[in-house]
C-alpha positions, 0 to 999 in steps of 0.5 A: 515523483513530483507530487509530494503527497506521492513522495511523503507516502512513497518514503514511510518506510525509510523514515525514522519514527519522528519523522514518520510523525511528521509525515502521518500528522501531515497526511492526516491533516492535508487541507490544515496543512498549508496553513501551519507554520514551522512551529505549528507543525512541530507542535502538532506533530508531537516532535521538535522543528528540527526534525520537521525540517529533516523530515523536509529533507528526506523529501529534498527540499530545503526548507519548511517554506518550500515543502508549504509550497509543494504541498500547496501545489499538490493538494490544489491538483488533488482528487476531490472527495464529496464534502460531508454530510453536514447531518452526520453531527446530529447522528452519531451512527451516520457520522461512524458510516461518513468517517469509513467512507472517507477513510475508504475514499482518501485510501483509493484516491491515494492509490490512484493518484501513485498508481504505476503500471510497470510493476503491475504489467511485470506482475501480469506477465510473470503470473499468466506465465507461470506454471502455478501461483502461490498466493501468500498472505497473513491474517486479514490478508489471508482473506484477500489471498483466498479470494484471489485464489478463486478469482485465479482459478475462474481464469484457469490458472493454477493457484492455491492461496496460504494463510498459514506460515507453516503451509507456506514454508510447505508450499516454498519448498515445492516451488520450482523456477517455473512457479511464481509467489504472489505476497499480499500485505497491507503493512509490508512489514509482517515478518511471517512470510520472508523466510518462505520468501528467501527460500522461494527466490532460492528455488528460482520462482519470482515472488511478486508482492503488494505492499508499501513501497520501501517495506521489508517485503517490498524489498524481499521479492523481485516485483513490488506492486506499491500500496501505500495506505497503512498508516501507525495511526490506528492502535490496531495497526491498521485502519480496516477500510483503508485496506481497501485499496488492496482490495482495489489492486487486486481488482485491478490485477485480475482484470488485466490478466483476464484482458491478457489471457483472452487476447492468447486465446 
């Protein structure tokens, strides 16, 4: 993975909370970035300059110096998103709508720009294959479950989406090897479906997630499609239209089952 905006996304869930600072400030501030020293970074931050240079490290780069420059690099190559409305100042409604677009924008951009199609082929594989899909998802993402449910079921396979944790322990105990688990979470650190997971896995049924790479869910199932938007930034523990980008996978998900499943017929 050589751009580093991809690495610092990519590494969220194996940093430690000060790095993890680091890395949301930096993200959160991508044109300023460049032109921030060590100090000023660490200031920012909230944290000391040594743990910015172990954040650096984490990333495997030497020094402060170098991870600029990779930064610099990879933000010249990024996908540019339209510029602001320069009325939104004078319309505080009109700014609230510019901020969610942005948000919104920067999410998909990211998703592009990480995108890997070997877990998503492997995913479509599994599901198309399968005798019945379990859809899992909590909270706002049971809402995403439900809608893909029905978007499975217009294709004619056989799903039925859990919102619950107690129907989804139901659900995991009816699976068999010939079953797959499909697990949304936009944090990937949700605990409510992992003992429904291990007893899925148990039963021989593949579990596929969509969540951020390196979560506790990414590592509990055998496929991991990588949604790396969620940020601890917000103090609801999410920010709703970043979200988004789960929504676009799943889009994306869908339509290449569609293409798979109207190629065998």
């Amino acid at each position: 993975m050589n751009d580093v905006l991809a690495q610092i996304r990519a590494s969220l869930n194996e940093m430690s909370a000060s790095e993890r600072k680091v890395a949301e400030t930096v993200l959160a501030n991508v044109q300023a970035v460049i032109s921030w020293s060590l100090a000023d970074a660490a200031k920012i931050a909230g944290v000391s300059e040594p743990t910015v240079l172990r954040f650096c490290r984490r990333l495997g780069i030497d020094g402060y110096s170098e991870f600029r420059l990779k930064f610099a690099q990879a933000v010249a190559v990024m996908v540019q998103t339209p510029p602001r409305d320069p009325n939104t100042s004078k319309d505080p409604i009109r700014s609230i709508l510019a901020e969610a677009c942005q948000r919104s924008i920067a999410a998909i951009n990211d998703l592009t720009l990480d995108f890997d199609s070997a877990p998503v082929i492997a995913a479509v594989d599994v599901l198309t294959a399968a005798r019945r899909v379990d859809i899992y998802g909590h909270g706002a993402s049971g809402f995403l479950a439900g809608e893909t449910q029905i978007r499975l079921a217009r294709l004619g396979l056989l799903s039925t989406a859990y919102a619950d944790p107690a129907l989804q322990m139901f659900s995991s105990l009816s699976l068999t090897p010939s079953d797959a688990v499909l697990v949304l979470s936009f944090s990937g650190v949700t605990t409510y479906p992992m003992p429904n997971i291990e007893v899925a896995r148990t039963a021989g049924a593949k579990v596929i997630s969509m969540c951020p790479t390196g979560s506790p869910l990414a590592q509990a199932g055998d496929i991991n499609i990588p949604i790396n938007a969620f940020r601890q930034k917000s103090p609801f523990g999410f920010v709703p239209t970043e979200r988004v980008a789960l929504s676009v996978m799943i889009d994306v998900l869908i339509n290449i089952i569609s293409d798979q499943l109207g190629q065998q017929t």
